[in-house]
C-alpha positions as CSV (number, residue, x, y, z in Angstrom):
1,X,-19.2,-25.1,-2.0
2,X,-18.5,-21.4,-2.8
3,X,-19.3,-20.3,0.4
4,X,-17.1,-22.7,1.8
5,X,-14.4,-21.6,0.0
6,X,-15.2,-18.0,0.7
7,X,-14.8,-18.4,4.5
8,X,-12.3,-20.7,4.2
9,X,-9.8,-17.7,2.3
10,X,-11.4,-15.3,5.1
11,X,-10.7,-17.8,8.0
12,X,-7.1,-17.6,6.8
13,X,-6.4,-13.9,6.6
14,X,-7.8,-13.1,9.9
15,X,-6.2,-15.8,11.6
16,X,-2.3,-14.8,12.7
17,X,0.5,-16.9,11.1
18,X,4.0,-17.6,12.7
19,X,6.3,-15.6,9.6
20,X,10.0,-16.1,9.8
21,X,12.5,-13.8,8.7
22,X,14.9,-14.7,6.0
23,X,16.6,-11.7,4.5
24,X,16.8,-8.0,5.5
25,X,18.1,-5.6,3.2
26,X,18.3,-1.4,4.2
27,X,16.5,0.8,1.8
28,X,17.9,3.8,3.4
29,X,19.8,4.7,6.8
30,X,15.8,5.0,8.7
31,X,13.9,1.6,6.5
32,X,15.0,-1.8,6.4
33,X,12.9,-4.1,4.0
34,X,12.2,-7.1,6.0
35,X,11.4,-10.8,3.7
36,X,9.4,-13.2,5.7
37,X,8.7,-17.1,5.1
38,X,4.9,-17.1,5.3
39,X,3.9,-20.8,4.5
40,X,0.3,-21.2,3.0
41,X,0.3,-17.9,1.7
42,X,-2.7,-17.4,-0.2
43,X,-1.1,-14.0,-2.1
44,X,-2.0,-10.4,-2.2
45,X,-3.5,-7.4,-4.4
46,X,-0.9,-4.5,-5.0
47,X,-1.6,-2.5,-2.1
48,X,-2.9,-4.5,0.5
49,X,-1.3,-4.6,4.3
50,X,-0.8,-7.1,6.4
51,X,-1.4,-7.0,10.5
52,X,2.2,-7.6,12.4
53,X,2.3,-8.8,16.1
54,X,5.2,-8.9,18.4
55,X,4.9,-10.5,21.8
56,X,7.6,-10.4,24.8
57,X,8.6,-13.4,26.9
58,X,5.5,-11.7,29.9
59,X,2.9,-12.5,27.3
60,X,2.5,-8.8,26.5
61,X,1.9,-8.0,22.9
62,X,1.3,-5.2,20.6
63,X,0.7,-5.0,16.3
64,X,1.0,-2.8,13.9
65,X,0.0,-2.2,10.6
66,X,2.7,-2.5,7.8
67,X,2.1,-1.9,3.7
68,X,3.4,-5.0,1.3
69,X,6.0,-4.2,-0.6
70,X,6.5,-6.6,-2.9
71,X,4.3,-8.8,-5.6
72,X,2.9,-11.9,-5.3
73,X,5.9,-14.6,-4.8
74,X,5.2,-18.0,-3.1
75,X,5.0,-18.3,0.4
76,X,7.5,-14.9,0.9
77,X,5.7,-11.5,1.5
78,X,8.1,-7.8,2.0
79,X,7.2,-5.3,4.2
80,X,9.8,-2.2,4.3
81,X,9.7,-0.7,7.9
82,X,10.8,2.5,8.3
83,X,12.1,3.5,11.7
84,X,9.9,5.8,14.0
85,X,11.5,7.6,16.4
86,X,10.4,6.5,20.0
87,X,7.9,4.1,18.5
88,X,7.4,1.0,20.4
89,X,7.3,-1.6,17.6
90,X,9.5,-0.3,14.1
91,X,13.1,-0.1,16.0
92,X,12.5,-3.6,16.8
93,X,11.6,-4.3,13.3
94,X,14.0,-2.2,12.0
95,X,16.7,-2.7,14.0
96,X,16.4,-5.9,16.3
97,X,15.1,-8.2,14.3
98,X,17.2,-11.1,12.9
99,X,17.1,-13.8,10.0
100,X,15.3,-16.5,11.6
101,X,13.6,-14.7,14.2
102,X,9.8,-15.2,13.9
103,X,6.9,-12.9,14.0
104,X,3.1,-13.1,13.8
105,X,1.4,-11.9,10.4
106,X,-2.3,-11.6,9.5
107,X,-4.0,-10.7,6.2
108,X,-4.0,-9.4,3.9
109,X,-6.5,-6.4,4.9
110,X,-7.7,-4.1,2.3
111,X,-10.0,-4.1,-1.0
112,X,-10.0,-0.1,-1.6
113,X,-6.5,0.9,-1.8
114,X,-5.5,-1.6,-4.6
115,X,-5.0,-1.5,-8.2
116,X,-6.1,-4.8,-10.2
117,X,-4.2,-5.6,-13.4
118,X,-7.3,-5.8,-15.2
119,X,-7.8,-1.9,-14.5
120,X,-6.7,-0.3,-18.1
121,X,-7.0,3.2,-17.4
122,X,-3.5,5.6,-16.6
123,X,-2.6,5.4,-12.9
124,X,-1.0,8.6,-11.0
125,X,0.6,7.5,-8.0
126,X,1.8,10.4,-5.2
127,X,4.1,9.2,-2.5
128,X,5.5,11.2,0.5
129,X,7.9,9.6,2.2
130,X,7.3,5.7,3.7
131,X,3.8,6.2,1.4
132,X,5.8,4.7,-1.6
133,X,5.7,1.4,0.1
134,X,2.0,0.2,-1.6
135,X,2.9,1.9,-4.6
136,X,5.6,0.2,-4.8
137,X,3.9,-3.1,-5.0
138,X,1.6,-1.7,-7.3
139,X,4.6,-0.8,-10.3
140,X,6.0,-4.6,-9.2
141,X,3.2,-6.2,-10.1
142,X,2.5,-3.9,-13.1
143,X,6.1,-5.2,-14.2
144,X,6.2,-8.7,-13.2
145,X,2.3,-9.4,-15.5
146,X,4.0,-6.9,-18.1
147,X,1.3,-4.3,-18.1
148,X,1.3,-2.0,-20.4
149,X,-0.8,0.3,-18.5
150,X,1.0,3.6,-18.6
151,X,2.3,5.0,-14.4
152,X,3.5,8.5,-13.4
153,X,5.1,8.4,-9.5
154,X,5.3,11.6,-8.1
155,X,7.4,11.0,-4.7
156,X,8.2,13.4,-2.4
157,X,11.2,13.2,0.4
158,X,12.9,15.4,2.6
159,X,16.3,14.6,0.5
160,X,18.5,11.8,-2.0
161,X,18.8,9.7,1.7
162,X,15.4,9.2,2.3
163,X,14.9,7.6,-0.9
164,X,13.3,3.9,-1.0
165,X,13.8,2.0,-3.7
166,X,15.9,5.0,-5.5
167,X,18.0,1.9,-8.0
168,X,15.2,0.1,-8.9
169,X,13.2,3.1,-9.3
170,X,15.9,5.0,-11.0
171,X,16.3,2.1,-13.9
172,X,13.0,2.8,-14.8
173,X,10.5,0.1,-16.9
174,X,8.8,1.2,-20.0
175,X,5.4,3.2,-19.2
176,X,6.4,3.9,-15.9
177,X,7.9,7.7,-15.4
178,X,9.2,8.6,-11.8
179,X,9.2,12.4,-10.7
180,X,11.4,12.9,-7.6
181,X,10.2,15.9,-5.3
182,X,12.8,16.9,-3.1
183,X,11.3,19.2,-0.1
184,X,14.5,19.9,1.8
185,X,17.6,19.3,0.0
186,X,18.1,18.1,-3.9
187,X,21.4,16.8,-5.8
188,X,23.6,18.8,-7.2
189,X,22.4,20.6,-10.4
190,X,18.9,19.5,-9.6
191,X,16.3,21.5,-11.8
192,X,14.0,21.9,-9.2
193,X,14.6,23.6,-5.8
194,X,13.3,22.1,-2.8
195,X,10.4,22.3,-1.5
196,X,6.7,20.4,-1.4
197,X,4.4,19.4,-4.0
198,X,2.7,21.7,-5.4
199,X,-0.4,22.1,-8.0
200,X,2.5,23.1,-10.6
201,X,3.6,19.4,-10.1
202,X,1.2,17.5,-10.4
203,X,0.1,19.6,-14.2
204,X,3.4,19.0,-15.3
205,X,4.5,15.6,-14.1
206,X,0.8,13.9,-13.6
207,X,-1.9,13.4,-15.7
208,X,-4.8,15.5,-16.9
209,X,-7.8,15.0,-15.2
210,X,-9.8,14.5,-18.7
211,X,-7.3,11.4,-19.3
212,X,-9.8,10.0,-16.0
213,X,-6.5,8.3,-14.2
214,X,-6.8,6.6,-11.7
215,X,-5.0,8.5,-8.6
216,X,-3.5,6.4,-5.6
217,X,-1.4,8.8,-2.9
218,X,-0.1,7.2,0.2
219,X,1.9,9.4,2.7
220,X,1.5,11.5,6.4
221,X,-2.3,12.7,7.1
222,X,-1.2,16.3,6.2
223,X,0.6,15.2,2.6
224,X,-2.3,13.4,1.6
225,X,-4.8,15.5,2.3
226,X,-2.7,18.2,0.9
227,X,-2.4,16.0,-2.5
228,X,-6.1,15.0,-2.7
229,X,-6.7,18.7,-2.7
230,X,-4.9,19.6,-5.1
231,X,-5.9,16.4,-7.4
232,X,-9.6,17.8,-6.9
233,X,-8.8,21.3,-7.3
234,X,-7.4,20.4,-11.1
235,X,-10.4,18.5,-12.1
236,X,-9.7,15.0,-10.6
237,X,-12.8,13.3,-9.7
238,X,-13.2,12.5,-6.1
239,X,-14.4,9.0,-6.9
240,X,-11.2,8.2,-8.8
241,X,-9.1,8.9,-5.8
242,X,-7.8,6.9,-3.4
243,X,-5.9,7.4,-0.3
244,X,-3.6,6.0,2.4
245,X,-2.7,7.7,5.3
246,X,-0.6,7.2,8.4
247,X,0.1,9.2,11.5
248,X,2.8,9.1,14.0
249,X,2.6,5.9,15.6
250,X,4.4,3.8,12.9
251,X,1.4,1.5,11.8
């Protein structure tokens, strides 16, 4: 009966769903969060992603990976898309797409880059850019089971416009602290002048490694590994990191 079950719940996530859209909301002038209608939705772990396909009137078709954004909520799932220059599937997403248009979703995919509520230890999360997306997830949850598990979020953009999620972030939850790293241009009267993360950050605004965090960063191949790097270099260990990468294409 187990097993049943089992590949019952595995049957579902790798088969594709039709997923309509019902509200799109922009998160800055390059990301649109995008809320689909997934009936039979079985749920999702705080940093899981979800498979999207698109396919034209010819029959031709093409998918992408996207991050969830949001926490567990019924049958609707968020995925915030952020626009890639000359990509072949995010400026539809991004800018094409309309309530009520439809969509095929599969998932969720992903058992490593996730943190479980019943995980007690401190969590560091390090975002560059569109790499807040997961993480983002992750604090939702954290709020929405009121977790008391302490977060630090070190995100880095180019400047205040490429902020996701800046209000919501910005109001802040008990436990959670968010550190913005601004690598081109800062606010006025902003502390800290622009430029990337560096060892120096992470000291002051993450945690020491012999508090044995648990360290999530999600970002471009080159941030990430840059981040790891350093997280190792200060004493992280390895095994108590986990990353998320993404290249060029957009997935």
């Amino acid at each position: 009966m187990a097993r049943t079950a089992v590949s019952g719940r595995l049957a579902t996530r790798l088969r594709w769903q039709a997923a309509a859209l019902i509200e799109r909301r922009e998160e800055s002038p390059t990301a649109q969060t995008l809320a689909f209608d997934l009936p039979g939705w079985a749920g999702h772990l705080p940093g899981q992603h979800v498979d999207v396909r698109l396919t034209a009137e010819d029959g031709y078709s093409t998918q992408r990976s996207y991050s969830i954004a949001s926490a567990p909520d019924a049958d609707r799932v968020e995925l915030t898309v952020q626009r890639v220059p000359d990509g072949e599937v995010s400026p539809y997403l991004a800018d094409d797409l309309m309530v009520g248009d439809a969509v095929e979703i599969r998932g969720p995919v992903g058992g490593w880059f996730v943190w479980r509520p019943e995980q007690l230890e401190p969590v560091l999360l390090i975002a560059g850019g569109s790499g807040v997306v997961p993480l983002m997830s992750m604090i939702r949850v954290r709020g929405m089971i009121g977790s008391r598990v302490p977060f630090r979020l070190l995100y880095s953009v180019r400047d205040p416009a490429d902020r996701l999620y800046g209000p919501e972030l910005d109001r802040g939850a008990p436990g959670l602290d968010t550190t913005w790293v601004y690598t081109r241009g800062t606010p006025d009267d902003w502390a800290r002048p622009a430029g990337r993360l560096t060892p120096d950050d992470l000291v002051r605004w993450g945690w020491p490694a012999d508090f044995e965090p648990t360290c999530y960063v999600c970002g471009p191949t080159g941030f990430v590994e840059a981040a790891a790097g350093m997280l190792v270099a200060l004493g992280h260990h390895p095994d108590r990191i986990r990353t998320e990468r993404f290249g060029p294409s957009g997935g």
